[in-house]
C-alpha positions as CSV (number, residue, x, y, z in Angstrom):
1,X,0.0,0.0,0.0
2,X,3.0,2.2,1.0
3,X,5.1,3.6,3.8
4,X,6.1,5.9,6.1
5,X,9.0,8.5,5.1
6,X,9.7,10.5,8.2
7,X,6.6,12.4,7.9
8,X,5.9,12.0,4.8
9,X,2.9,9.3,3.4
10,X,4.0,7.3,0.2
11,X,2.7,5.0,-2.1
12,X,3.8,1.8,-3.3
13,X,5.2,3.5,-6.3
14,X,7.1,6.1,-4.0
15,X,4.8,8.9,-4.8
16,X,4.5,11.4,-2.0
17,X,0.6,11.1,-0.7
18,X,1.0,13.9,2.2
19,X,2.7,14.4,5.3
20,X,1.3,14.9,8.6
21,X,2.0,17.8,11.6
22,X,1.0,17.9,15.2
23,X,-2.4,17.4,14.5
24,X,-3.1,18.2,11.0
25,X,-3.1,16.1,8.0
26,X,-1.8,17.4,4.5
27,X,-2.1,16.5,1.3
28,X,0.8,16.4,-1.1
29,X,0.2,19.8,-2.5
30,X,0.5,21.1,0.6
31,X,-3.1,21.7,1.4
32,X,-5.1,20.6,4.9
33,X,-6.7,17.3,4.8
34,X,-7.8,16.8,8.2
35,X,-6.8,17.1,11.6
36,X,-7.5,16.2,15.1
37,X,-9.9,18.0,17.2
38,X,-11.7,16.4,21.1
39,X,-11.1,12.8,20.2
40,X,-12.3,12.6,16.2
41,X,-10.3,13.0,12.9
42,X,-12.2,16.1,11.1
43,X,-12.3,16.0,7.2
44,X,-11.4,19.7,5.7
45,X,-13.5,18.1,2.7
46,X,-16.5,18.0,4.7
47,X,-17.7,19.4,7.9
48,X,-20.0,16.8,8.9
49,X,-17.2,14.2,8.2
50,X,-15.2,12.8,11.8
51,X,-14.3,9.4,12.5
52,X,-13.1,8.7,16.5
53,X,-9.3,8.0,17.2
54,X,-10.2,5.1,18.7
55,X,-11.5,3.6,15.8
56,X,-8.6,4.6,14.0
57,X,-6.1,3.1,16.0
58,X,-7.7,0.1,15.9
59,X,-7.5,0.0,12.3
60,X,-4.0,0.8,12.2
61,X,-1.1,-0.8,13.8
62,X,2.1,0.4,14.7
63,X,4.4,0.7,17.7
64,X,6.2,3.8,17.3
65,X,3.6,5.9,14.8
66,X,2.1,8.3,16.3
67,X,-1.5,8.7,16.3
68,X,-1.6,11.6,13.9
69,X,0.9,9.2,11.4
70,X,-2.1,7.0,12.0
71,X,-4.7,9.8,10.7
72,X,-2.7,10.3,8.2
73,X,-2.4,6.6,6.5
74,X,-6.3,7.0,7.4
75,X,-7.0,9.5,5.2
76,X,-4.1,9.3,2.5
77,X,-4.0,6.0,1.6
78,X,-7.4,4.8,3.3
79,X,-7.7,1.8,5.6
């Protein structure tokens, strides 16, 4: 699917999805995606769009990632 470069997302094909930054989420031009706001992961696309951290972490494994990195695979590459 990809992998983590720093904090950079990237595809399988090394393309640079978007990075992520305390608690925002950015796409590869730059632009906020999404970010992190009283427990849920808030979609810039859409205002009525939030998904719980919780549910996210459980989707997403990984020791050292932090849970932002997690959002970010969330929303970049989707899971």
């Amino acid at each position: 699917m990809g992998w983590i470069d720093g904090y950079h997302i990237r595809a399988h094909d090394g393309k640079r999805l978007g990075y992520f930054d305390g608690d925002f989420v950015y796409g590869a031009d730059g632009h906020k995606q999404a970010y992190i706001e009283g427990g849920y992961l808030h979609s810039e696309s859409s205002s009525t769009s939030k998904v719980s951290v919780d549910k996210i972490n459980e989707s997403i494994e990984g020791g050292m990632l932090p849970e932002i990195g997690k959002c970010a695979i969330y929303i970049l590459i989707g899971v």
